[in-house]
C-alpha positions, -999 to +999 in steps of 0.1 A: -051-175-077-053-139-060-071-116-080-085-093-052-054-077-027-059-052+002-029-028+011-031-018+050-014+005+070-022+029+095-037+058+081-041+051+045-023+080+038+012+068+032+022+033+027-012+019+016-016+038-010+016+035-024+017+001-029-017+001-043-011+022-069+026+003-074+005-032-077-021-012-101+004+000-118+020-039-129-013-056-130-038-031-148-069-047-147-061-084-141-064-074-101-091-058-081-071-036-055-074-012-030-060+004+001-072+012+038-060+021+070-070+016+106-073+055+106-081+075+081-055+101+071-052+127+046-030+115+009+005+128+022+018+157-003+054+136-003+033+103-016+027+125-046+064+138-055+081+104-051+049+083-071+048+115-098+087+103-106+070+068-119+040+084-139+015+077-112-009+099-102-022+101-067-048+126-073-078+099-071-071+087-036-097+086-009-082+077+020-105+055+040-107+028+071-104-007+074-147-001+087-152+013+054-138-022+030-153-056+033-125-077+041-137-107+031-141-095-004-100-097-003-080-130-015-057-116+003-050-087+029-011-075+031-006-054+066+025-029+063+021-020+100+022-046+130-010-025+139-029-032+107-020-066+113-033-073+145-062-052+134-070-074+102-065-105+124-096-095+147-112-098+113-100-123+089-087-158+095-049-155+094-042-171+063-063-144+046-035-118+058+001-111+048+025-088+068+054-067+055+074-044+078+076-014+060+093+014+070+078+048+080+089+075+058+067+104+078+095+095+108+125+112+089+139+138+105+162+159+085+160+187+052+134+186+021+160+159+003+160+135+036+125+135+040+120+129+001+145+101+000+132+081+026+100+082+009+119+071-021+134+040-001+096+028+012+085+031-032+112+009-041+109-013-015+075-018-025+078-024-057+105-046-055+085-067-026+054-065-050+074-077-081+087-105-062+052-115-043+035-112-081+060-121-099+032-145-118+016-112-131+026-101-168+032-062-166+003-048-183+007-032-218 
C-alpha cells in the first residue's frame, strides 16, 4: 500500500505543487506527500488563481529540490517531466518511480484568459489522473 507519494517536476513551482495539494486535498491525512523539483523555482502566481477556484490554498508552499527530500522515504515518486524522471532514476530503483507527461502551462502564449485556461487544463488533468491512480483512497471528510 502507498502511503508516502513524491510529485516531481522541474522547478517545484508549477506542476509539483499542484498535484500535491490536489492528492492532499482527496487523502487528508491517510498520505504523507510532498513536492520537489530538480530546480527550485518560485510558487507561480497562476498556481494560485486556478487552485483558489477548488478552496486550496497555495500560500504554504516552499518550493524546494529534489537534494533537499530523501527519496527513499517515498513509496512512490511520480515524475511530471521526462527530466524529473531521468533525474529520480539516477536515484531510485525504477520501480520506485511513476511518470506522467504533463503539460506545461507556463508555455502558453496568448491573453490573461489563455494563460489561465491552460493552467486550468494541467489542474484537471491532475486530478482526474490522481483520482484514477488513487482511486482506493476514500475522499477525506
Amino acid at each position: 500500500m502507498t502511503s508516502n507519494v513524491l510529485f516531481a517536476c522541474n522547478m517545484n513551482s508549477v506542476r509539483s505543487p499542484m498535484a500535491a495539494a490536489l492528492l492532499r486535498l482527496k487523502a487528508g491525512n491517510s498520505l504523507r506527500v510532498d513536492s520537489a523539483g530538480i530546480y527550485e523555482g518560485g510558487l507561480d502566481p497562476f498556481v494560485e488563481i486556478v487552485m483558489n477556484e477548488l478552496g486550496v490554498a497555495m500560500h504554504d508552499h516552499e518550493p524546494k529540490t529534489l537534494n533537499d527530500v530523501d527519496l527513499e522515504s517515498f513509496d512512490v515518486v511520480i515524475a511530471l517531466t521526462p527530466e524529473a524522471a531521468v533525474e529520480a532514476r539516477r536515484k531510485l530503483p525504477r520501480a520506485a518511480i511513476e511518470f506522467w507527461d504533463i503539460e506545461n502551462p507556463s508555455e502558453e502564449r496568448g491573453g490573461r484568459d489563455a494563460i489561465v485556461a491552460s493552467y486550468k487544463r494541467v489542474r484537471d488533468t491532475l486530478k482526474e489522473k490522481i483520482e484514477r491512480r488513487f482511486a482506493d483512497i476514500k475522499e477525506k471528510s
